[in-house]
N, CA, C and O atoms as CSV, one atom per row, in Angstrom:
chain,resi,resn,atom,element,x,y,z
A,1,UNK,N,N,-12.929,-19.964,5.121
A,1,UNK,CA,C,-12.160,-18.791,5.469
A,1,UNK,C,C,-11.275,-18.411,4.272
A,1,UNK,O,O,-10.510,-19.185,3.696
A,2,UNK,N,N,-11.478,-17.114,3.972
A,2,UNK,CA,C,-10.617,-16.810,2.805
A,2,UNK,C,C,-8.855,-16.773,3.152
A,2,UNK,O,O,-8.226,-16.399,4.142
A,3,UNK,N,N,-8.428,-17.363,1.796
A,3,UNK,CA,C,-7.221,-17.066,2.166
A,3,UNK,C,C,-6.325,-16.004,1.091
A,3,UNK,O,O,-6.461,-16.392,-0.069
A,4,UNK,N,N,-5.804,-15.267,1.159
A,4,UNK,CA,C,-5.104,-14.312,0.762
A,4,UNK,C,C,-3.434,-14.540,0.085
A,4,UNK,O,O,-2.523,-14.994,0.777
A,5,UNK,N,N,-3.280,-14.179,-1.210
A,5,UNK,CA,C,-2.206,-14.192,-1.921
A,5,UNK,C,C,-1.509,-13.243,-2.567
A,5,UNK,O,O,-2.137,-12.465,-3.285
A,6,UNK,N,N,-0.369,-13.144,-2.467
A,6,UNK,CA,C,0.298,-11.824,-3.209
A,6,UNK,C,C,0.496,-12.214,-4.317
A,6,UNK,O,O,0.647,-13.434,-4.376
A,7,UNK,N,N,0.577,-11.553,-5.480
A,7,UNK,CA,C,1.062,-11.689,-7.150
A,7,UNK,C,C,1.706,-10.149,-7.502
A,7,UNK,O,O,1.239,-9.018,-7.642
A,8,UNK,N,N,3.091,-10.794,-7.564
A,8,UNK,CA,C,3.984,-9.800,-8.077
A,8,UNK,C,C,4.120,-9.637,-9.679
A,8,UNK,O,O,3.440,-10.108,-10.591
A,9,UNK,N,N,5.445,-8.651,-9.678
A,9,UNK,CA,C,5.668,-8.790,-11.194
A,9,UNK,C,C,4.619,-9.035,-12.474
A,9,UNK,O,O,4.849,-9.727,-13.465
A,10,UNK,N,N,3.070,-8.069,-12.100
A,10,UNK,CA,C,2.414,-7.845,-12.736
A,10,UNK,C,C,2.448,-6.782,-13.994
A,10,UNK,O,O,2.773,-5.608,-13.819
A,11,UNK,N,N,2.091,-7.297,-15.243
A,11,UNK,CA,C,2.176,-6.528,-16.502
A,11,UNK,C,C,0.791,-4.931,-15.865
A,11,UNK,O,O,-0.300,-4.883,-15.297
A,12,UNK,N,N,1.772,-3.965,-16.432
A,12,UNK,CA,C,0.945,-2.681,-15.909
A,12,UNK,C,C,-0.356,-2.747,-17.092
A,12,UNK,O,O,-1.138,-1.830,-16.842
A,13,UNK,N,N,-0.768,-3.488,-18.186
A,13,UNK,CA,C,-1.434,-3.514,-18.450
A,13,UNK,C,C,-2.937,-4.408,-18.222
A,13,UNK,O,O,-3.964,-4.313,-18.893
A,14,UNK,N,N,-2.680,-5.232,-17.114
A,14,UNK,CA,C,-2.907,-6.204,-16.681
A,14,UNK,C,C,-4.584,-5.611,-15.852
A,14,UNK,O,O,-4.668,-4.430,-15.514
A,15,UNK,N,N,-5.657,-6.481,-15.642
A,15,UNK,CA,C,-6.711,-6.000,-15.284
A,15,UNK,C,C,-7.273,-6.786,-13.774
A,15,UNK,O,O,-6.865,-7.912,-13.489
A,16,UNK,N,N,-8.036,-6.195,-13.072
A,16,UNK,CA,C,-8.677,-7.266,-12.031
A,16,UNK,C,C,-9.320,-8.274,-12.970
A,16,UNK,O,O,-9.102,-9.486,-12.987
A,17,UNK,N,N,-10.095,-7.630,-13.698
A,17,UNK,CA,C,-10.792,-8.923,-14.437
A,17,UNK,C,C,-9.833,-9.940,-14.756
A,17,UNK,O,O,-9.763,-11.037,-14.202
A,18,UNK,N,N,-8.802,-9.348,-16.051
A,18,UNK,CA,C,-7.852,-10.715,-16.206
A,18,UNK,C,C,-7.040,-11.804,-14.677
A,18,UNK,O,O,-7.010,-13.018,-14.475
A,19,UNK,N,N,-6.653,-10.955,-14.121
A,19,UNK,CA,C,-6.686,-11.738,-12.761
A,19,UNK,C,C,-7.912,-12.796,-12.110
A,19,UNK,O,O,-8.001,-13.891,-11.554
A,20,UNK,N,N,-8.781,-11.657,-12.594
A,20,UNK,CA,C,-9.696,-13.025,-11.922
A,20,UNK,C,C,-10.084,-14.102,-12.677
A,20,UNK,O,O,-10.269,-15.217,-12.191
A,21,UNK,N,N,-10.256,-13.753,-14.184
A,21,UNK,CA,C,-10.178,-15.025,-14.855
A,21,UNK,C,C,-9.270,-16.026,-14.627
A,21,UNK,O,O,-9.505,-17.233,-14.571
A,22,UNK,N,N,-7.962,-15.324,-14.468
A,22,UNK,CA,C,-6.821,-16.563,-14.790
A,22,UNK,C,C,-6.626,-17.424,-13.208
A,22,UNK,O,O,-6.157,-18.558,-13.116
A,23,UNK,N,N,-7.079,-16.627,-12.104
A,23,UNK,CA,C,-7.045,-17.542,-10.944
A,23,UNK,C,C,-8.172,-18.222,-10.764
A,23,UNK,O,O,-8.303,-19.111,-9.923
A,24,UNK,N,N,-9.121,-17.805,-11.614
A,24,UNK,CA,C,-10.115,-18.936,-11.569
A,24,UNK,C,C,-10.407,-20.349,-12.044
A,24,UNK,O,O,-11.307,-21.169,-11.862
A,25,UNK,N,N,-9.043,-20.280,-12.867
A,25,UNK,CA,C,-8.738,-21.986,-12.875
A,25,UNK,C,C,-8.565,-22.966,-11.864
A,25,UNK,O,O,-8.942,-24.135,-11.941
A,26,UNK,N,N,-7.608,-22.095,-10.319
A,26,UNK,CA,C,-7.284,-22.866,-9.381
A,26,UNK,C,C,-8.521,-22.893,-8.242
A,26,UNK,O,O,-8.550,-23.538,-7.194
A,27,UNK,N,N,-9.462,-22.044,-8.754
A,27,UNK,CA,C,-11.352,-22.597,-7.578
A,27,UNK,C,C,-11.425,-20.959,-7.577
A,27,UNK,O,O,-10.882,-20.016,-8.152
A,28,UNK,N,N,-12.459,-21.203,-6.548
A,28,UNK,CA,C,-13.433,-19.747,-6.162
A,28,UNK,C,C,-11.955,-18.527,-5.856
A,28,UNK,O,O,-10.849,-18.271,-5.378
A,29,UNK,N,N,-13.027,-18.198,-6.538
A,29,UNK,CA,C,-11.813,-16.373,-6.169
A,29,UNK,C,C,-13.002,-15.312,-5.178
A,29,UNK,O,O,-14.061,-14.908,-5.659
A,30,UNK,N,N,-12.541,-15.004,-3.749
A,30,UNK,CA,C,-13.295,-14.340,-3.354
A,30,UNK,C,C,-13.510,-12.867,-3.475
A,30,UNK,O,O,-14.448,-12.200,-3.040
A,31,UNK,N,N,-12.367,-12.456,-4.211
A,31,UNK,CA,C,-11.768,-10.801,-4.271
A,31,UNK,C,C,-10.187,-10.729,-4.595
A,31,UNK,O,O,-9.213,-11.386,-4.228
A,32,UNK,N,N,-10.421,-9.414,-5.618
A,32,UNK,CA,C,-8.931,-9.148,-6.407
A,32,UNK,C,C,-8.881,-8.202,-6.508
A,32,UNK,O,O,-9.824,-7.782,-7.179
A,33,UNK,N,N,-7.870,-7.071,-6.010
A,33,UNK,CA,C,-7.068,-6.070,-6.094
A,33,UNK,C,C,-5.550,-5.809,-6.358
A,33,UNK,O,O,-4.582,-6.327,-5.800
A,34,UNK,N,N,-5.592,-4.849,-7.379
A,34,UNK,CA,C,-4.321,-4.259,-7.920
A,34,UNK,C,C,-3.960,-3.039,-7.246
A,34,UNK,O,O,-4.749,-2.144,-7.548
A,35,UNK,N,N,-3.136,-2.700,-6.512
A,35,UNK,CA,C,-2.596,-2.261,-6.370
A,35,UNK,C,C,-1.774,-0.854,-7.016
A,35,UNK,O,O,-0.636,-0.932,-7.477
A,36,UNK,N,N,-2.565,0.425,-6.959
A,36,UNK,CA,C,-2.235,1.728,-7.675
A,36,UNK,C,C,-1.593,2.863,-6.672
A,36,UNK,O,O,-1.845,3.135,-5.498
A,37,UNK,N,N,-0.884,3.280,-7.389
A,37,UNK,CA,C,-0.216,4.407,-6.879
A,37,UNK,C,C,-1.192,5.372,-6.436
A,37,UNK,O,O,-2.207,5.425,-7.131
A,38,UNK,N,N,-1.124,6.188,-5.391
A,38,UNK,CA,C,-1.990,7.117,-4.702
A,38,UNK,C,C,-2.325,8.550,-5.568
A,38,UNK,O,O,-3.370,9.171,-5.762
A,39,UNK,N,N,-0.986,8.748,-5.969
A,39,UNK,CA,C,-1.400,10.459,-6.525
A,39,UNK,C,C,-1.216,10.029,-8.076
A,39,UNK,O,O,-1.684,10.806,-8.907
A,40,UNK,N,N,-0.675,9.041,-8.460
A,40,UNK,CA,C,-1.386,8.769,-10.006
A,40,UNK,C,C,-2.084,8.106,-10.963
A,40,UNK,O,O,-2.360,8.167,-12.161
A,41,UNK,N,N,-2.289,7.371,-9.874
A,41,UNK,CA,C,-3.480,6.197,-10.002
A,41,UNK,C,C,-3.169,5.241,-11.289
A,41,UNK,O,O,-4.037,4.748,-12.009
A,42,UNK,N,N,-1.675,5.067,-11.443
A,42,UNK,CA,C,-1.457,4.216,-12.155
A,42,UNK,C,C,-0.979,2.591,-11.508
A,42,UNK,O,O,-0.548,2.687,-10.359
A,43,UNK,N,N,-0.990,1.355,-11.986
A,43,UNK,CA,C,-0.884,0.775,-11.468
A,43,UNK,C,C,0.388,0.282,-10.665
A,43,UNK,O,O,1.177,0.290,-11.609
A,44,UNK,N,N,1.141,-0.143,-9.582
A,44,UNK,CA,C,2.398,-0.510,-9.182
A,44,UNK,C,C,2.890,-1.462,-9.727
A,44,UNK,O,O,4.109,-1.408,-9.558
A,45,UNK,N,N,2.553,-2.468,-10.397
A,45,UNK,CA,C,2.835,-3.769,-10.400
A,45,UNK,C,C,2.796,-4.943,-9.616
A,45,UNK,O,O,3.715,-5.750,-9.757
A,46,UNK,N,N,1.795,-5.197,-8.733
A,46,UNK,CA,C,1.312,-5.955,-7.590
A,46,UNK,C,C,-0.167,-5.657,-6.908
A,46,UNK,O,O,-0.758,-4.633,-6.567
A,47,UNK,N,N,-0.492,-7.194,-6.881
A,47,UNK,CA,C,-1.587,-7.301,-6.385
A,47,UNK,C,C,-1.768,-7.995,-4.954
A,47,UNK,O,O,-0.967,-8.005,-4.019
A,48,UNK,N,N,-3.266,-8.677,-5.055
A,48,UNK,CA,C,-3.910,-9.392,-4.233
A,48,UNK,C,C,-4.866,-9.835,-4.956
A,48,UNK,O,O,-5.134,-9.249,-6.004
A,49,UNK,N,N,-5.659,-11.075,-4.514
A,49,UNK,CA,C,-6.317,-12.256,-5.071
A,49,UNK,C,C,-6.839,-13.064,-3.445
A,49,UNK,O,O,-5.849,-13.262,-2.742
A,50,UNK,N,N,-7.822,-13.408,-2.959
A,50,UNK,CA,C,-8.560,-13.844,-1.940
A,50,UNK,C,C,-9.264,-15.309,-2.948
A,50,UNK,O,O,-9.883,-15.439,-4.004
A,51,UNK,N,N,-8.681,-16.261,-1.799
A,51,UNK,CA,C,-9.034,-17.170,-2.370
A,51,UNK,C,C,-10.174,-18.261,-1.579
A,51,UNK,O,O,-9.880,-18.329,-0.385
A,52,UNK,N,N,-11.058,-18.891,-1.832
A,52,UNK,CA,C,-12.083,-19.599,-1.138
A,52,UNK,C,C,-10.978,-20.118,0.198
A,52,UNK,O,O,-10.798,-19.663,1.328
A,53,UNK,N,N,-10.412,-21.202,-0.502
A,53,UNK,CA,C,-9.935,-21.993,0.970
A,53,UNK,C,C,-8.260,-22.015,0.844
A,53,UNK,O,O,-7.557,-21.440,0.013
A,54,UNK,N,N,-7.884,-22.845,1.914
A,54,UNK,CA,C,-6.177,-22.952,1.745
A,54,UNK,C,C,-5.619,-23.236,0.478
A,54,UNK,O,O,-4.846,-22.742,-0.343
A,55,UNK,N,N,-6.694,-24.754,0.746
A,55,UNK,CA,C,-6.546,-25.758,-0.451
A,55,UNK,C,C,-6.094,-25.068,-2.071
A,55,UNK,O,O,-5.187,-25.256,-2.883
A,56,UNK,N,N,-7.359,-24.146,-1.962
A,56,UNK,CA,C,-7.098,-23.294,-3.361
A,56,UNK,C,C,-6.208,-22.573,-3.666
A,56,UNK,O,O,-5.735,-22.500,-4.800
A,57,UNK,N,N,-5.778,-21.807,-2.500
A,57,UNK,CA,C,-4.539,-20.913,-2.152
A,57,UNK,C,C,-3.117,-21.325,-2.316
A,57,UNK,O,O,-2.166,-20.547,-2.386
A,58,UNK,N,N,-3.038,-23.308,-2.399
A,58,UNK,CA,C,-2.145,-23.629,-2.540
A,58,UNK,C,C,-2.168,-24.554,-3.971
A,58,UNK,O,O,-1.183,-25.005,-4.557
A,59,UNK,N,N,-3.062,-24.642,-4.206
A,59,UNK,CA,C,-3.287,-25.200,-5.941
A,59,UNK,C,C,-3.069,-23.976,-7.135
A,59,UNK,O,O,-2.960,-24.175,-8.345
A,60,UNK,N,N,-3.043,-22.772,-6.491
A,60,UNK,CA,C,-3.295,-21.418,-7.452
A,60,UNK,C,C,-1.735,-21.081,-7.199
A,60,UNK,O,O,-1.404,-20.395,-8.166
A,61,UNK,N,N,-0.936,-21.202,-6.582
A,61,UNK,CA,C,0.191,-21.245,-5.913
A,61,UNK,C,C,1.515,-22.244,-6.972
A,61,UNK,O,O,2.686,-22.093,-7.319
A,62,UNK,N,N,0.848,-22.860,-7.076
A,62,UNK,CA,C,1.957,-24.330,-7.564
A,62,UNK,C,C,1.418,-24.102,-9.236
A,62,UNK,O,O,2.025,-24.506,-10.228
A,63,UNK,N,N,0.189,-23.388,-9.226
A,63,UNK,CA,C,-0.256,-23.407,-11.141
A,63,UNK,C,C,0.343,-22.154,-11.721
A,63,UNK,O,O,0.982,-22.209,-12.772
A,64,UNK,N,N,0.171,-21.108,-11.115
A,64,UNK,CA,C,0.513,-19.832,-11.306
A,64,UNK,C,C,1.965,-19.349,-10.896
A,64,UNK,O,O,2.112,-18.162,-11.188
A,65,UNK,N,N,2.995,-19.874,-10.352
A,65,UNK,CA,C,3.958,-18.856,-9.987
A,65,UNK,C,C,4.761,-19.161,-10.857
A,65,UNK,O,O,4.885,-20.338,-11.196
A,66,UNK,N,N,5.595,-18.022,-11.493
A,66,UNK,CA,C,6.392,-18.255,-12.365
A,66,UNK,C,C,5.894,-18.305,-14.024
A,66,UNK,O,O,6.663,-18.052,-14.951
A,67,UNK,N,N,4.381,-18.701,-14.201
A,67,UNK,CA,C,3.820,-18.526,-15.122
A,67,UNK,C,C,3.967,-17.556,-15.955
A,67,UNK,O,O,4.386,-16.513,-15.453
A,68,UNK,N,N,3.668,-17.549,-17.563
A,68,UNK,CA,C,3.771,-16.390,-18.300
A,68,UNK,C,C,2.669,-15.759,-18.236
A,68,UNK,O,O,1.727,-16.551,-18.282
A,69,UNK,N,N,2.175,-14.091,-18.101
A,69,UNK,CA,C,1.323,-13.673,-18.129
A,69,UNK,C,C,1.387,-12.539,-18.590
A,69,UNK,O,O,1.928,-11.792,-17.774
A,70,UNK,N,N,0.892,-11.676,-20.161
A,70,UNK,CA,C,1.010,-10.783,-20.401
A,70,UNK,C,C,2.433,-10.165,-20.488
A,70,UNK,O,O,2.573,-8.987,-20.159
A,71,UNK,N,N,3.752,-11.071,-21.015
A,71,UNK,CA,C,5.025,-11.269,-21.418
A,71,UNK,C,C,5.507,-10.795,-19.969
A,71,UNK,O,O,6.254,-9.816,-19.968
A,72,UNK,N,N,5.245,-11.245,-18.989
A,72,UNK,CA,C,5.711,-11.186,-17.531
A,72,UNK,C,C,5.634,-12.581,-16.755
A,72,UNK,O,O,4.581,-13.216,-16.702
A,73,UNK,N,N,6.543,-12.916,-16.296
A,73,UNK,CA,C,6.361,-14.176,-15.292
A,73,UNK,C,C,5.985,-13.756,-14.188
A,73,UNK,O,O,6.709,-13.046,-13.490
A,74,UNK,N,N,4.946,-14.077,-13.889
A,74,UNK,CA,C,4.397,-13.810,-12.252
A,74,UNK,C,C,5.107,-14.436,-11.061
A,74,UNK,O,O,5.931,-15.347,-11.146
A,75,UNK,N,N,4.720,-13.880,-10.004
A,75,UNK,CA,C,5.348,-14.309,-8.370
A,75,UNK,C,C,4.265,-14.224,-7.829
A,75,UNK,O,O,3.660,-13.154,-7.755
A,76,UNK,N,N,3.737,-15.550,-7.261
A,76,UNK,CA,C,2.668,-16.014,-6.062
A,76,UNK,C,C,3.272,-16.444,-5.325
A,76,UNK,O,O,4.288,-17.139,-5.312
A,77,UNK,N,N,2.176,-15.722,-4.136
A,77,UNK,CA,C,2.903,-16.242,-3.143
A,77,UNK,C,C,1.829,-15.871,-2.076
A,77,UNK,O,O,1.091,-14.903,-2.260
A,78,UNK,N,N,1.733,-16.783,-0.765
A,78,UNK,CA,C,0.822,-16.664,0.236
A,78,UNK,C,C,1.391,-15.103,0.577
A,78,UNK,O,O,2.569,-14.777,0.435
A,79,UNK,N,N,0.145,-14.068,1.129
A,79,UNK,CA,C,0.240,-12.966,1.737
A,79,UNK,C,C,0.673,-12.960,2.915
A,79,UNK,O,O,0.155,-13.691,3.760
A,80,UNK,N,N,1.685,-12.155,3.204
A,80,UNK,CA,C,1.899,-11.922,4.644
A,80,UNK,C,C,0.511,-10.632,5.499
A,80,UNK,O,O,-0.180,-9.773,4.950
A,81,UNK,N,N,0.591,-11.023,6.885
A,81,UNK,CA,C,-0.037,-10.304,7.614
A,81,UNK,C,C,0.473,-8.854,7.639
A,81,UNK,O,O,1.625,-8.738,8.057
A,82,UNK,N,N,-0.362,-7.365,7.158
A,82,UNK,CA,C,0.035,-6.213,7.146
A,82,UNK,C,C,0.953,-5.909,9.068
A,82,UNK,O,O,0.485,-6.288,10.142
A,83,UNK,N,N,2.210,-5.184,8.859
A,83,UNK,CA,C,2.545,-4.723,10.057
A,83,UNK,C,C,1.638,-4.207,10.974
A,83,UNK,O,O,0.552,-4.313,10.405
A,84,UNK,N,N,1.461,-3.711,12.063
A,84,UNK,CA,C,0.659,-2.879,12.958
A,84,UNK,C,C,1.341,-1.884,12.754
A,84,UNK,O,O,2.560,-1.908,12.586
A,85,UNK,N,N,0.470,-0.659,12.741
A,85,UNK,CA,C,1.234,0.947,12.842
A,85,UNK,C,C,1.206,1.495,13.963
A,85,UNK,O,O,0.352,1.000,14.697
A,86,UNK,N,N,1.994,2.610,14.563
A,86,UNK,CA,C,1.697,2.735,15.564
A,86,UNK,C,C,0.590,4.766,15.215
A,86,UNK,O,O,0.665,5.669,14.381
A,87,UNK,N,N,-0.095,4.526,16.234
A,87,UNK,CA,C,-1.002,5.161,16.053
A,87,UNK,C,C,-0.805,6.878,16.290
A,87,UNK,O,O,0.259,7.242,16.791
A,88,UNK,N,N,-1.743,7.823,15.958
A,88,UNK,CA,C,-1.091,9.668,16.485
A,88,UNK,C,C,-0.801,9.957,15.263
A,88,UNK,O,O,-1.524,10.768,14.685
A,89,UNK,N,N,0.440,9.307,14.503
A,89,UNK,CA,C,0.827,10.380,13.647
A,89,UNK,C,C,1.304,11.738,13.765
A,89,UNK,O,O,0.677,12.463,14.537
A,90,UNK,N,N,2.383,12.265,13.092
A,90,UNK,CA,C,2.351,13.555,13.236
A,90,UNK,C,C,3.366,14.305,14.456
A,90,UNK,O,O,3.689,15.492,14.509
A,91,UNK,N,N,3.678,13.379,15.241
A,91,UNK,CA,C,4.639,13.697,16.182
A,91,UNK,C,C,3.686,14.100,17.926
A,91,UNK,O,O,4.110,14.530,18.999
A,92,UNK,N,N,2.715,13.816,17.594
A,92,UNK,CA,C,1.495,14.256,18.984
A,92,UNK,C,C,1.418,15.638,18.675
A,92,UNK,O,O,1.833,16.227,17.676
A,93,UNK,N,N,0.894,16.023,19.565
A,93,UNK,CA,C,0.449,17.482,20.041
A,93,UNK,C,C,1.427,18.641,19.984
A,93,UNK,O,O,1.055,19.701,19.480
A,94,UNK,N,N,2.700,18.501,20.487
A,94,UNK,CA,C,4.056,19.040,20.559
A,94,UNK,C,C,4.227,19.418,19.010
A,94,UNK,O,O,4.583,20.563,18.735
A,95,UNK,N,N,4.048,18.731,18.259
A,95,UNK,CA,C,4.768,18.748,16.759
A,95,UNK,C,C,4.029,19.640,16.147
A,95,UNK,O,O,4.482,20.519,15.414
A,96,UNK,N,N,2.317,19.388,16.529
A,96,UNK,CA,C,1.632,19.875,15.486
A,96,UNK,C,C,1.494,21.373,15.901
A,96,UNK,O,O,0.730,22.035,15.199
A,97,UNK,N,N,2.159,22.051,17.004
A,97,UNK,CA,C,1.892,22.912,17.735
A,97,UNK,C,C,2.905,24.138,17.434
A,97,UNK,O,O,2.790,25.328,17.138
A,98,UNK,N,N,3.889,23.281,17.651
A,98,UNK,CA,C,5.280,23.797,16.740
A,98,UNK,C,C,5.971,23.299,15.773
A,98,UNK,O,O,6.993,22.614,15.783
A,99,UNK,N,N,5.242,23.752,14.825
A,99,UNK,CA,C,5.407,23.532,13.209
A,99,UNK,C,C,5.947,24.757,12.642
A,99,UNK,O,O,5.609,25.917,12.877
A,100,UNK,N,N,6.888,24.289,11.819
A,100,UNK,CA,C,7.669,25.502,11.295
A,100,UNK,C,C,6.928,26.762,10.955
A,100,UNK,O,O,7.402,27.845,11.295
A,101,UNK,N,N,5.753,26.681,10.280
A,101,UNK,CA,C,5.757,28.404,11.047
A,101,UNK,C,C,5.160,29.064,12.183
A,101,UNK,O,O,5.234,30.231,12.567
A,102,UNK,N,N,4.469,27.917,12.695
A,102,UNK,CA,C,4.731,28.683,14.009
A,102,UNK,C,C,6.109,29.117,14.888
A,102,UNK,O,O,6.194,30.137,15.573
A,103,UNK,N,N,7.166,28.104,14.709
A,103,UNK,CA,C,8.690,28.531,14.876
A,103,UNK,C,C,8.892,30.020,14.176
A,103,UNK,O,O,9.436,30.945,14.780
A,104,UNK,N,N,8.460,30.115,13.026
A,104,UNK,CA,C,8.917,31.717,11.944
A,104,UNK,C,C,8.492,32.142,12.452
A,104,UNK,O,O,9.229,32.777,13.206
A,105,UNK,N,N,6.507,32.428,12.801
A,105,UNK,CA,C,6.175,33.441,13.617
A,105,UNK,C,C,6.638,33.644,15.254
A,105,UNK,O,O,6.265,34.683,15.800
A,106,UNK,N,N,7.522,32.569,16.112
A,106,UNK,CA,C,8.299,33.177,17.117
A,106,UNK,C,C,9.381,33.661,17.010
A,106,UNK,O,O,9.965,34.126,17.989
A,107,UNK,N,N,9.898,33.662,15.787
A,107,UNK,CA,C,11.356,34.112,15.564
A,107,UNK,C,C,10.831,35.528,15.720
A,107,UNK,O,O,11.084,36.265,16.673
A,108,UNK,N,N,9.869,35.899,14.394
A,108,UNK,CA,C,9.790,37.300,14.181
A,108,UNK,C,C,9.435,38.308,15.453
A,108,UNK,O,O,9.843,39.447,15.685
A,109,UNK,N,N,8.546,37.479,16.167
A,109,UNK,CA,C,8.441,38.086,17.703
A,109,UNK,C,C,9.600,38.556,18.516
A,109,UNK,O,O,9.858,39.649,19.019
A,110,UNK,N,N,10.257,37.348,18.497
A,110,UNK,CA,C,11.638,37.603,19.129
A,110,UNK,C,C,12.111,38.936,18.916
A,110,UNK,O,O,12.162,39.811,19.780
A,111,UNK,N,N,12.559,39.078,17.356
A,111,UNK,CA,C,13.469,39.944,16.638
A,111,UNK,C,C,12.488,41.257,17.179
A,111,UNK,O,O,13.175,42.263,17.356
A,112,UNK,N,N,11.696,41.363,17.341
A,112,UNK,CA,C,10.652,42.460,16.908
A,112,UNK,C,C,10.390,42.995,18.098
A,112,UNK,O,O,10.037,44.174,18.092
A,113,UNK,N,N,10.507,42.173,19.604
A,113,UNK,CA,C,11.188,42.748,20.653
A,113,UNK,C,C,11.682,42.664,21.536
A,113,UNK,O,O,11.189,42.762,22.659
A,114,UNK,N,N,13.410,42.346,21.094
A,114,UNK,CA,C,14.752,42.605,20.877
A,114,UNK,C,C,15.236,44.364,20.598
A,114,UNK,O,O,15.776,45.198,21.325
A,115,UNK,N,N,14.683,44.395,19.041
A,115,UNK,CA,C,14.880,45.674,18.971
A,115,UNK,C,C,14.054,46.779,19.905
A,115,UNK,O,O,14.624,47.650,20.562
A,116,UNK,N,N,12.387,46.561,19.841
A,116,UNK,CA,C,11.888,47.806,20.730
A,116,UNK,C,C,12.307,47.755,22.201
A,116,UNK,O,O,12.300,48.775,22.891
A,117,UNK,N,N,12.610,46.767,22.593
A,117,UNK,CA,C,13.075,46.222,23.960
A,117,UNK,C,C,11.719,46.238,24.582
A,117,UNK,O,O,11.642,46.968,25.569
A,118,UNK,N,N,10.503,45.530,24.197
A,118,UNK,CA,C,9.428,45.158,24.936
A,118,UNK,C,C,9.255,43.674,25.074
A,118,UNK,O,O,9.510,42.908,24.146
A,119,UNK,N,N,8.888,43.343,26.056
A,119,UNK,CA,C,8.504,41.811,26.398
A,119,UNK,C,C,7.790,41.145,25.596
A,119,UNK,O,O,6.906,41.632,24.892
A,120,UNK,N,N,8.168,39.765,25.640
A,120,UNK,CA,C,7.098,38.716,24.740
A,120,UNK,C,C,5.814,38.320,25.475
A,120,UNK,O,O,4.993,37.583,24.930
């Protein structure tokens, strides 16, 4: 069962490959991701690293944290479990329904008759 590790305080020049080389001292690496910003696709400074077993997870752990890497000392550390989100988005149905301009286009209704004095 794979086990999963965070690595902080990554050099932005830093590669999956070099990651995976350098955790491949402590055993099988099952998968490595860095971690990039959405709209600029540059990197954050933090990853992930999937490791064969615990065992490895905790030998890659005790070799690597604090280590120099690319004039950065790294932070390993076992991954925590992602939160649960809660699901919808968006505020439901209500929100997406009355969204500011649909609010503008009832204002202007309003105003528009107010003055002729005809019904909405």
């Amino acid at each position: 069962m794979p086990a999963k590790l965070f690595v902080g305080n990554l050099s932005f020049q830093a590669t999956e490959e070099d990651l995976r080389e350098l955790f491949q001292q402590a055993g099988t690496v099952e998968s490595v991701r860095i971690v990039t910003d959405q709209f600029t696709g540059r990197p954050r400074g933090f990853g992930f690293v999937e490791m064969a077993t615990k065992e490895e997870l905790a030998k890659a752990i005790e070799m690597l944290n604090g280590r120099l890497f690319r004039d950065r000392n790294l932070v390993v550390d076992e991954a925590r479990p992602q939160p649960q989100r809660a699901g919808g988005g968006g505020g439901g149905p209500s929100r997406r329904r009355w969204g500011r301009a649909a609010i503008g286009r009832w204002r202007r209704r309003w105003r528009l008759a107010s003055v002729t004095g005809r019904s909405i």
